[in-house]
Phi, psi and omega in degrees: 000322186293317198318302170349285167290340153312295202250037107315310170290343193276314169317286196319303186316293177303327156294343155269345138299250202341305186316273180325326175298313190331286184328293215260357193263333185277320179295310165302300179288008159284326161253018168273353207275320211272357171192192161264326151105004213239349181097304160315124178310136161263020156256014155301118200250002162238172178293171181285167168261197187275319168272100183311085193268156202291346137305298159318293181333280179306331169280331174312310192281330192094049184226197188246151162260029159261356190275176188253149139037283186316290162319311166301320170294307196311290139006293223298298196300356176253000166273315184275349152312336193249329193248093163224139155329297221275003198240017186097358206277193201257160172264344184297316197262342170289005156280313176296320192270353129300298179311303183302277240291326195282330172296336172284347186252346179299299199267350212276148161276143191298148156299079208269142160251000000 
């Protein structure tokens, strides 16, 4: 009889853990759903080119390719906080998205006050 209720309880238990993983494993993948997460628009629809050009460079970063020196860091540091290797991030896109911030500064004029 005891053996009985032990593993009645135990079934109970384990079904109600699996219940709860469901639950919180479904709640995740609906807001990992909900953007991208990573800061990149996911409608860009061709690939990158052999050359990075000062257009391609501002939609990675979301900027204009005229804005200054400042702005552009600013870009640069709020992407690669979200995409950086050591933070799980990707290395291909914190490598791109170095690559945008140095084709944008290379031309760029210093930000004057």
């Amino acid at each position: 009889m005891e053996h009985t209720c032990v593993t009645i309880l135990a079934a109970a238990t384990a079904a109600y853990a699996g219940r709860f993983c469901f639950r919180i494993c479904r709640a995740f993948k609906a807001e990992a759903g909900a953007g991208t997460g990573n800061g990149i628009p996911k409608d860009y629809p061709q690939g990158f080119g052999t050359r990075m050009t000062k257009k391609e460079a501002a939609q990675i970063l979301g900027i204009s390719e005229n804005d200054a020196k400042d702005k552009i860091k600013e870009a640069h540091k709020r992407l690669i906080v979200k995409n950086h290797p050591d933070a799980g991030g990707s290395v291909y896109l914190a490598a791109k998205i170095n690559h945008a911030k140095d084709t944008l500064m290379k031309n760029t004029k210093r930000h004057q006050f």
